[in-house]
C-alpha positions as a printed Julia matrix, in Angstrom:
235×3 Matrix{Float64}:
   0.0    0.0     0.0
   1.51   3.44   -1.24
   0.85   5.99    1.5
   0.95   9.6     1.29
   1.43  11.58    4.84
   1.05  14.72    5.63
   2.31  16.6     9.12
   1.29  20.15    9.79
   0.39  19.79   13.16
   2.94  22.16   14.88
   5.74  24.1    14.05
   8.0   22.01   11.68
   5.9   20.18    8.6
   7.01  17.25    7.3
   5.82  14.74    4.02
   6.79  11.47    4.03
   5.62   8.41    1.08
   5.4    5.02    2.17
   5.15   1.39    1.2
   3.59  -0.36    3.52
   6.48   0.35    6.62
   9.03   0.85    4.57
  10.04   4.7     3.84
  10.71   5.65    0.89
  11.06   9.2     0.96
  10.24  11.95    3.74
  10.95  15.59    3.99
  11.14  17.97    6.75
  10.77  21.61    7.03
  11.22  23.9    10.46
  12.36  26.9     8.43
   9.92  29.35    9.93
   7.67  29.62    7.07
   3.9   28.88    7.65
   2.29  25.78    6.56
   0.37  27.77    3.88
   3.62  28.36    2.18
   5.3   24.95    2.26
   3.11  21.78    2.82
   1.87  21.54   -0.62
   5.09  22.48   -2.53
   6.8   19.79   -0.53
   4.04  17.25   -1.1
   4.61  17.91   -5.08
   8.66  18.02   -4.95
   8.72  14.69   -3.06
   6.32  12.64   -5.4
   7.89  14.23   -8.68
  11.32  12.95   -7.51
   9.78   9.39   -6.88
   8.19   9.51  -10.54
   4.59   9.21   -9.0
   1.8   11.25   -8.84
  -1.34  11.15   -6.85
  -3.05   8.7    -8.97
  -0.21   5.69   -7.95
  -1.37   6.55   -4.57
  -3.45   4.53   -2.28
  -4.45   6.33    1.4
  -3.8    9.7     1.97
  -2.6    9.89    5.92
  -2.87  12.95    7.8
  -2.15  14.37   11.08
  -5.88  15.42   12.2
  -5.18  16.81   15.9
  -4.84  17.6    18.59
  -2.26  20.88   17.43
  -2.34  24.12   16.08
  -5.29  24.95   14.87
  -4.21  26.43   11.67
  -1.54  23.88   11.51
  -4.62  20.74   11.31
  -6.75  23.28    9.1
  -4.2   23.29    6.09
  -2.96  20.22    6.74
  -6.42  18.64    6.62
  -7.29  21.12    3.75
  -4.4   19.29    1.63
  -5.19  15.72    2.46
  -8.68  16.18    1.26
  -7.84  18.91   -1.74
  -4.98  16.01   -3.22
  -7.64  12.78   -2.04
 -10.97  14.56   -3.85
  -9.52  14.51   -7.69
  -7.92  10.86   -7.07
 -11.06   9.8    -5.0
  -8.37   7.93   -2.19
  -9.32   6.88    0.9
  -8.07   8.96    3.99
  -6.93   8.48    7.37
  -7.39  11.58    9.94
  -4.35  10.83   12.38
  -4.24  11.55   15.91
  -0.77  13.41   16.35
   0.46  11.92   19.57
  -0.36   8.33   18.6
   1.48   9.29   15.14
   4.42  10.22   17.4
   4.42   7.25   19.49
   4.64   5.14   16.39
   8.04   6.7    15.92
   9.35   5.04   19.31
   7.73   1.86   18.35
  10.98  -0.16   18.05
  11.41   0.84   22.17
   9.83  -1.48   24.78
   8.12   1.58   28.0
   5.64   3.65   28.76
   5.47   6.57   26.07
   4.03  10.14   27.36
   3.2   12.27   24.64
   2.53  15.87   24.95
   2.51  19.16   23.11
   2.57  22.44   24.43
  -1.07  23.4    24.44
  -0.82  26.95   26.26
  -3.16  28.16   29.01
  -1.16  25.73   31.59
  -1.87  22.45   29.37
  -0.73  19.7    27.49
  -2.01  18.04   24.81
  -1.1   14.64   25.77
  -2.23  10.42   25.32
   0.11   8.17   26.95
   0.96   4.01   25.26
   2.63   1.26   25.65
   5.44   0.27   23.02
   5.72  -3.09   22.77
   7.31  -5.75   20.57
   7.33  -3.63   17.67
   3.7   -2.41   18.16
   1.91   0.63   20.15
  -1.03   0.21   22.73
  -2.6    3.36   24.03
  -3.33   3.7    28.05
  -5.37   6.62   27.37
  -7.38   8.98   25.43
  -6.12  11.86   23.55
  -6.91  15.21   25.85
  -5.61  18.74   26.87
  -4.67  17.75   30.33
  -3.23  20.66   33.2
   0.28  19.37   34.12
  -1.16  18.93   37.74
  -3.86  16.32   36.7
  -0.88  14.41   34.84
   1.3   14.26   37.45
  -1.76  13.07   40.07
  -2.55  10.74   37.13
   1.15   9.27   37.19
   1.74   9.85   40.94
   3.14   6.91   43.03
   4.16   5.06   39.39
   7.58   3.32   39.08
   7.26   2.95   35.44
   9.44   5.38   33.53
   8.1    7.7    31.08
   9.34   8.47   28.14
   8.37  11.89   27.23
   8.66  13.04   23.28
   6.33  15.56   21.42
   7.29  19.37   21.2
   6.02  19.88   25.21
   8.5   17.22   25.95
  11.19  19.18   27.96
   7.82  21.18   29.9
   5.94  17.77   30.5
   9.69  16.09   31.63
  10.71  18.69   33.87
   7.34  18.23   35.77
   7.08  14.62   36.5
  10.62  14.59   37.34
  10.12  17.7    39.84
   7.2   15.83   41.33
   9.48  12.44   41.73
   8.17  10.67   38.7
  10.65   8.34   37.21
  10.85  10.34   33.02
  13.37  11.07   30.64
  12.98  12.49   27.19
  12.74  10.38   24.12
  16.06  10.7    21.99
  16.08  14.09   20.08
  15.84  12.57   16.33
  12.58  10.71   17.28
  11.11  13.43   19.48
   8.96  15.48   17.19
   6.31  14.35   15.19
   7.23  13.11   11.58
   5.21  12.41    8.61
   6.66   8.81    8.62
   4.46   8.15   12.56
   2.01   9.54   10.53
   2.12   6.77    7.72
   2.7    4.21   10.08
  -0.34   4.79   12.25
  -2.43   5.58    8.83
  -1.94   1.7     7.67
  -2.66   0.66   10.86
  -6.34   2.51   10.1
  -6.08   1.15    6.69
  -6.12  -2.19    8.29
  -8.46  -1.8    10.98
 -10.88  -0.32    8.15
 -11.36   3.12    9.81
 -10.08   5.26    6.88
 -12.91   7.61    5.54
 -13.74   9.45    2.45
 -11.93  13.29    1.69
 -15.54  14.59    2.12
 -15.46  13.41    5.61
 -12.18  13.65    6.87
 -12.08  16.88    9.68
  -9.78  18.35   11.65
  -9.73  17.25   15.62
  -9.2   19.85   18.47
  -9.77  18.88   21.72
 -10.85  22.29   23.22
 -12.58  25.68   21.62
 -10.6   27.93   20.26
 -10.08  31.32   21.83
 -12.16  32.8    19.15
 -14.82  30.4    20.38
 -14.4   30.64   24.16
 -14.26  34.06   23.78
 -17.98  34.19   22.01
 -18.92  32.19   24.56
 -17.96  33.99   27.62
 -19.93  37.26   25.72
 -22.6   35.13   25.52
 -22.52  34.03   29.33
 -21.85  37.6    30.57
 -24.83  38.5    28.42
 -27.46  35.78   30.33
């Protein structure tokens, strides 16, 4: 299965095309430039230099949340605009499962977590194993406090990788919680997680049609609470 990912969900961007597990070709950006300007130029460079084009494709993969809201916006925008023409299958990602895919070859506890401002994380927590991932919780935007109660009295060690890695490390090991941070090449999240987890989907048979693939938050955005604290101040 040729697989197509996409990665937009925080600062860096990153395309990757797969076979299956194999990687065949990945680029990463973290130049500073928005999404906007370099997610779909990379997406074309990469599958011109492997002679393919859309069509040879089979899933479009795609890092659906939690992150930056504009980030999952454009990145979701260009799974669906590239799946539509070809009519491909795609998979909406969760970013922090994509990124514990990348520490799959590891045998611990995996904490994943992105800065999510406002005194949170966005964060899911797994189990790599044999090769394989098993999540021990839901995605959510968690306060560091309710983590560390969460992982309290543990003598499992965590290891911590996403860009709120160093943040979500220097907490649990400040309240006594046995962490240390995943090695720096696997710590941010990579188009290639994102393929990985997006046959896994393929498999299970949860991919979905362009028309329905959306973006997935985990909280309003400030736009949003905003309208609604009007609203309540209004009542």
């Amino acid at each position: 299965m040729k697989i197509l990912a996409l990665e937009s969900s925080a600062t860096a961007a990153s395309v990757a095309l797969c076979e299956d597990e194999a990687l065949i070709a990945q680029s990463f950006r973290d130049t500073g430039l928005t999404h906007s300007q370099t997610l779909l130029p990379m997406t074309e460079e990469l599958l011109a230099h492997c002679g393919l084009t859309v069509a040879d494709l089979d899933l479009i993969a795609v890092a659906a949340g939690p992150g930056s809201f504009t980030g999952l916006r454009i990145g979701v925008a260009t799974a669906k605009g590239l799946a539509w023409a070809a009519q491909l299958p795609c998979a909406g990602c969760s970013t922090l499962e994509a990124m514990a895919w990348n520490l799959a070859g590891l045998d611990g506890e995996l904490c994943a977590a992105m800065d999510a401002r406002r005194h949170q994380v966005y964060n899911a927590r797994f189990r790599a194993e044999n090769g394989t991932i098993t999540r021990l919780t839901e995605d959510r935007a968690i306060a560091l406090e309710d983590l560390i109660e969460e992982l309290r009295g543990t003598k499992t060690t965590q290891i911590v990788l996403g860009d709120g890695a160093q943040l979500c490390c220097e907490a649990l090991t400040a309240a006594g919680i046995p962490a240390r941070l995943a090695p720096p090449n696997l710590r941010q999240q990579t188009a290639w997680g994102v393929a990985r987890l997006g046959l896994e989907l393929a498999k299970a048979g949860r991919t979905v049609p362009p028309e329905e693939l959306v973006p997935v938050y985990h909280r309003l955005s400030q736009a949003e609470r905003e309208r609604l604290a009007r609203e309540k101040a209004k009542a």
